[in-house]
C-alpha positions in Angstrom: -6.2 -43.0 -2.4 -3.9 -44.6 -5.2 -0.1 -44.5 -4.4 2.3 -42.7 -6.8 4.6 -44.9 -8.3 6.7 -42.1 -10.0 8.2 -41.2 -6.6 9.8 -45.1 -6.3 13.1 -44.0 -7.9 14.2 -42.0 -5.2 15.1 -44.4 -3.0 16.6 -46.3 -5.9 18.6 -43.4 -7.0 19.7 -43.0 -3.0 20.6 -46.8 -2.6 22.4 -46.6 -5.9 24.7 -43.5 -4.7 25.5 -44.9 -1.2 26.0 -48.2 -2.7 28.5 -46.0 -5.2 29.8 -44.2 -2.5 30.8 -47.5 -0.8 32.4 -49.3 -3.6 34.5 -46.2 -4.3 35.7 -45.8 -0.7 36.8 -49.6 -0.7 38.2 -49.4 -3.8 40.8 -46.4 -2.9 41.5 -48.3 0.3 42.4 -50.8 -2.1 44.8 -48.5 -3.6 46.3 -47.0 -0.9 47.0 -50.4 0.6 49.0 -51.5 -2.2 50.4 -48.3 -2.8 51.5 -48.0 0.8 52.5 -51.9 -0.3 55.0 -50.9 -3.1 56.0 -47.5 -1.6 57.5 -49.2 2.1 60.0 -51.8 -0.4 61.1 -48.5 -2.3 61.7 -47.1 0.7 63.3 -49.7 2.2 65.7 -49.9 -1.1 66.2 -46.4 -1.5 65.5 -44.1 2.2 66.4 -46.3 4.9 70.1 -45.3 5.0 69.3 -41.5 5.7 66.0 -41.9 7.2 66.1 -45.3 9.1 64.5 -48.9 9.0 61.8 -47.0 10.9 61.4 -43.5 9.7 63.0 -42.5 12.5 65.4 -40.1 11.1 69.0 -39.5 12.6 69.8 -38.5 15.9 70.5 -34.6 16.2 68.1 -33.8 13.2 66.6 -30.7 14.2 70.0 -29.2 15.3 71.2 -29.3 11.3 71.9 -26.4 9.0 71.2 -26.4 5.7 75.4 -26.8 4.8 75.8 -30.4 4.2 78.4 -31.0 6.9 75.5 -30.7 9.9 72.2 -31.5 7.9 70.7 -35.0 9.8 67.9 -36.2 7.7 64.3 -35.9 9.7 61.9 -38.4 10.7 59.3 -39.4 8.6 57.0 -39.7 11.5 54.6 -37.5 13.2 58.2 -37.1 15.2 59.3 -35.1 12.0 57.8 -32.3 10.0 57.6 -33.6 6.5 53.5 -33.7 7.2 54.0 -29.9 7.4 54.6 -29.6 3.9 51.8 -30.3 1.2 52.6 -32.7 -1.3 53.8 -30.6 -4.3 56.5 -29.1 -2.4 57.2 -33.1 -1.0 56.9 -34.5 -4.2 59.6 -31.6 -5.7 61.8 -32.1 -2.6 62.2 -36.0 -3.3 61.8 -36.0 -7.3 64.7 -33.0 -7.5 66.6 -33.2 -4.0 67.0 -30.1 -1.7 69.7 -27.3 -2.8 72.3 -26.9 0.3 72.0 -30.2 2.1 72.6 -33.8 1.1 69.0 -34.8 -0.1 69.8 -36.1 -3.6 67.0 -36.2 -5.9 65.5 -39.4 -6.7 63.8 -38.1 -10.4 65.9 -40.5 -12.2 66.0 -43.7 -10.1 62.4 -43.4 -9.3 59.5 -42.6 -11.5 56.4 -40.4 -10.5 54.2 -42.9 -9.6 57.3 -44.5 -6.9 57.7 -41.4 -5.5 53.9 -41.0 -5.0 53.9 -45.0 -3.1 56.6 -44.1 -0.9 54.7 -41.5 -0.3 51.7 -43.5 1.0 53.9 -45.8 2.9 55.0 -42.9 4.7 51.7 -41.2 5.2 50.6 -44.3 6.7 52.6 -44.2 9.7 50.8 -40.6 10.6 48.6 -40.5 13.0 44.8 -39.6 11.4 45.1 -35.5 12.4 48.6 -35.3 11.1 47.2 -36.6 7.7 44.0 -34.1 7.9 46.3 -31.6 8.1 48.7 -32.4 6.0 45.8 -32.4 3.3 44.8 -29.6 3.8 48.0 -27.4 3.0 47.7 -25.1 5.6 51.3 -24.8 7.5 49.5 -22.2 10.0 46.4 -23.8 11.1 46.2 -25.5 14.4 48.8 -28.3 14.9 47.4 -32.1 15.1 46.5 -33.2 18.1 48.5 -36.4 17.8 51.8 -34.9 18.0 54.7 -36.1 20.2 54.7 -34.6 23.6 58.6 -33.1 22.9 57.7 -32.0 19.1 59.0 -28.7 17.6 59.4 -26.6 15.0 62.9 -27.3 13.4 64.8 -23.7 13.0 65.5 -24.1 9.8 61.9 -25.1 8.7 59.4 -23.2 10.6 57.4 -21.7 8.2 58.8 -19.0 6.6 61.9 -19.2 9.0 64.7 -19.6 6.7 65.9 -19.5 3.0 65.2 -23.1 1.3 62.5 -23.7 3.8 60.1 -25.7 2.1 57.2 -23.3 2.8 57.3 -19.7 2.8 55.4 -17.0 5.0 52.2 -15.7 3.8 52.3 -12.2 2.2 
Protein backbone atom coordinates (compact mmCIF):
# COMPACT_ATOMS: atom_id res chain seq x y z
CA UNK A 1 0.00 0.00 0.00
CA UNK A 2 1.88 3.32 -1.28
CA UNK A 3 1.18 6.48 0.79
CA UNK A 4 -0.33 9.57 -0.83
CA UNK A 5 1.79 12.36 -0.87
CA UNK A 6 -0.83 14.90 -2.21
CA UNK A 7 -2.51 14.95 1.19
CA UNK A 8 0.99 16.38 3.02
CA UNK A 9 -0.10 20.02 2.52
CA UNK A 10 -2.68 19.91 4.96
CA UNK A 11 -0.89 19.86 7.79
CA UNK A 12 1.33 22.46 6.20
CA UNK A 13 -1.45 24.67 5.28
CA UNK A 14 -2.79 24.14 9.17
CA UNK A 15 0.74 24.90 10.72
CA UNK A 16 0.99 27.82 8.41
CA UNK A 17 -2.46 29.37 9.62
CA UNK A 18 -1.92 28.82 13.46
CA UNK A 19 1.52 29.94 12.98
CA UNK A 20 -0.34 33.11 11.21
CA UNK A 21 -2.82 33.26 13.67
CA UNK A 22 -0.05 33.56 16.42
CA UNK A 23 2.09 36.15 14.87
CA UNK A 24 -1.00 38.32 14.28
CA UNK A 25 -2.33 38.01 17.90
CA UNK A 26 1.24 39.06 19.21
CA UNK A 27 1.56 41.58 16.84
CA UNK A 28 -1.79 43.52 18.02
CA UNK A 29 -0.70 42.96 21.58
CA UNK A 30 2.10 44.85 20.36
CA UNK A 31 -0.08 47.56 19.29
CA UNK A 32 -2.30 47.86 22.03
CA UNK A 33 0.64 48.04 24.39
CA UNK A 34 2.12 51.00 22.88
CA UNK A 35 -1.07 52.39 22.17
CA UNK A 36 -2.18 52.03 25.72
CA UNK A 37 1.65 53.44 26.03
CA UNK A 38 1.03 56.78 24.15
CA UNK A 39 -2.75 57.03 25.10
CA UNK A 40 -1.93 57.04 29.36
CA UNK A 41 0.82 60.34 28.67
CA UNK A 42 -2.16 62.03 26.68
CA UNK A 43 -4.22 61.36 29.21
CA UNK A 44 -2.13 62.34 31.84
CA UNK A 45 -1.51 65.87 29.76
CA UNK A 46 -4.96 66.39 28.75
CA UNK A 47 -7.85 64.25 31.36
CA UNK A 48 -6.37 64.07 34.63
CA UNK A 49 -7.75 67.43 35.83
CA UNK A 50 -11.49 66.30 35.30
CA UNK A 51 -11.08 62.68 35.51
CA UNK A 52 -8.09 62.15 38.09
CA UNK A 53 -4.38 60.73 38.17
CA UNK A 54 -6.36 57.48 38.46
CA UNK A 55 -9.50 57.48 36.39
CA UNK A 56 -11.22 57.87 39.24
CA UNK A 57 -13.47 60.61 38.35
CA UNK A 58 -14.79 63.26 40.96
CA UNK A 59 -16.55 62.73 43.99
CA UNK A 60 -20.46 63.10 43.63
CA UNK A 61 -20.37 62.09 39.86
CA UNK A 62 -23.39 60.20 39.49
CA UNK A 63 -25.45 62.86 41.42
CA UNK A 64 -24.66 65.55 38.26
CA UNK A 65 -27.13 67.08 35.78
CA UNK A 66 -26.41 67.74 32.56
CA UNK A 67 -26.32 71.95 33.40
CA UNK A 68 -22.72 72.63 33.84
CA UNK A 69 -23.01 73.93 37.44
CA UNK A 70 -23.49 70.15 38.94
CA UNK A 71 -21.96 67.90 36.07
CA UNK A 72 -18.79 65.84 38.05
CA UNK A 73 -16.92 64.13 35.39
CA UNK A 74 -17.20 60.05 35.73
CA UNK A 75 -14.71 57.42 36.31
CA UNK A 76 -13.06 55.89 33.70
CA UNK A 77 -13.03 52.67 35.46
CA UNK A 78 -15.24 49.73 35.65
CA UNK A 79 -16.49 52.23 38.65
CA UNK A 80 -17.91 54.49 35.69
CA UNK A 81 -20.09 53.85 32.76
CA UNK A 82 -18.03 55.05 29.80
CA UNK A 83 -17.59 50.99 28.92
CA UNK A 84 -21.42 51.27 28.47
CA UNK A 85 -21.08 53.17 25.46
CA UNK A 86 -19.56 51.65 22.09
CA UNK A 87 -16.75 53.43 20.74
CA UNK A 88 -18.33 55.65 18.05
CA UNK A 89 -20.53 57.37 20.40
CA UNK A 90 -16.92 57.58 22.80
CA UNK A 91 -14.90 58.65 20.16
CA UNK A 92 -17.73 61.55 19.19
CA UNK A 93 -18.12 62.41 22.90
CA UNK A 94 -14.28 63.16 23.24
CA UNK A 95 -13.39 64.34 19.56
CA UNK A 96 -16.59 67.00 19.81
CA UNK A 97 -17.28 67.44 23.68
CA UNK A 98 -20.86 66.79 25.14
CA UNK A 99 -23.65 69.68 24.60
CA UNK A 100 -24.98 70.80 28.20
CA UNK A 101 -22.05 69.95 30.55
CA UNK A 102 -18.44 71.00 30.67
CA UNK A 103 -16.79 68.12 28.51
CA UNK A 104 -14.94 70.30 25.89
CA UNK A 105 -14.10 68.61 22.86
CA UNK A 106 -10.60 67.62 22.30
CA UNK A 107 -10.95 67.48 18.03
CA UNK A 108 -8.53 70.19 17.69
CA UNK A 109 -5.79 69.47 20.43
CA UNK A 110 -5.88 65.83 19.65
CA UNK A 111 -5.86 64.04 16.42
CA UNK A 112 -7.82 60.72 15.67
CA UNK A 113 -5.34 58.46 16.28
CA UNK A 114 -4.65 60.25 20.13
CA UNK A 115 -8.08 59.98 20.82
CA UNK A 116 -8.08 56.28 19.77
CA UNK A 117 -4.60 55.66 22.39
CA UNK A 118 -6.27 57.25 25.20
CA UNK A 119 -8.72 55.21 24.46
CA UNK A 120 -6.67 52.03 24.98
CA UNK A 121 -5.07 53.32 28.00
CA UNK A 122 -8.37 53.57 29.31
CA UNK A 123 -9.69 50.29 28.15
CA UNK A 124 -6.85 48.74 29.79
CA UNK A 125 -7.85 49.48 33.22
CA UNK A 126 -11.26 47.29 32.55
CA UNK A 127 -11.62 44.34 33.84
CA UNK A 128 -11.75 41.46 30.77
CA UNK A 129 -15.99 41.29 30.90
CA UNK A 130 -16.36 44.99 30.97
CA UNK A 131 -14.18 45.09 27.68
CA UNK A 132 -16.34 41.93 26.11
CA UNK A 133 -19.11 43.98 26.60
CA UNK A 134 -18.13 47.06 25.74
CA UNK A 135 -17.23 45.38 22.28
CA UNK A 136 -19.95 44.26 21.64
CA UNK A 137 -22.28 47.36 21.69
CA UNK A 138 -25.06 46.09 23.35
CA UNK A 139 -26.10 48.60 26.37
CA UNK A 140 -28.89 45.96 27.30
CA UNK A 141 -27.28 42.74 27.51
CA UNK A 142 -26.25 41.26 30.80
CA UNK A 143 -23.91 43.54 32.86
CA UNK A 144 -20.11 42.25 33.33
CA UNK A 145 -19.53 40.31 36.00
CA UNK A 146 -16.56 42.28 37.23
CA UNK A 147 -18.43 45.23 38.26
CA UNK A 148 -18.04 47.10 41.60
CA UNK A 149 -20.21 45.70 44.29
CA UNK A 150 -21.98 49.53 44.83
CA UNK A 151 -22.11 50.16 40.85
CA UNK A 152 -25.21 51.85 39.18
CA UNK A 153 -26.76 53.15 36.55
CA UNK A 154 -26.15 57.02 36.61
CA UNK A 155 -29.83 58.88 36.13
CA UNK A 156 -28.85 60.79 33.54
CA UNK A 157 -27.23 57.93 31.53
CA UNK A 158 -29.17 54.87 31.84
CA UNK A 159 -29.96 53.92 28.55
CA UNK A 160 -32.36 55.70 27.04
CA UNK A 161 -33.08 57.64 30.41
CA UNK A 162 -32.45 61.12 29.44
CA UNK A 163 -32.02 63.75 26.57
CA UNK A 164 -28.08 63.82 25.57
CA UNK A 165 -27.69 60.36 26.98
CA UNK A 166 -25.12 58.91 25.02
CA UNK A 167 -27.26 55.90 24.04
CA UNK A 168 -30.83 55.85 23.20
CA UNK A 169 -33.62 53.19 23.82
CA UNK A 170 -34.27 50.68 21.24
CA UNK A 171 -37.41 51.33 19.02
Amino acid sequence: MAFDRNWLWVPALFFAGALLYSLYLAAMSVIDSYGARQGAALYQAHCTACHGNALEGQTGWQFGSFAAQGWRAPPLTAAGHAWMHDDKALFQHVKNGASGSPMPGFGEKLSDNQIWQVFAFVKSSWPESVRRFQMAGNPYALLPAELPGDWTYPPACEPGAAPGALTSAPQ
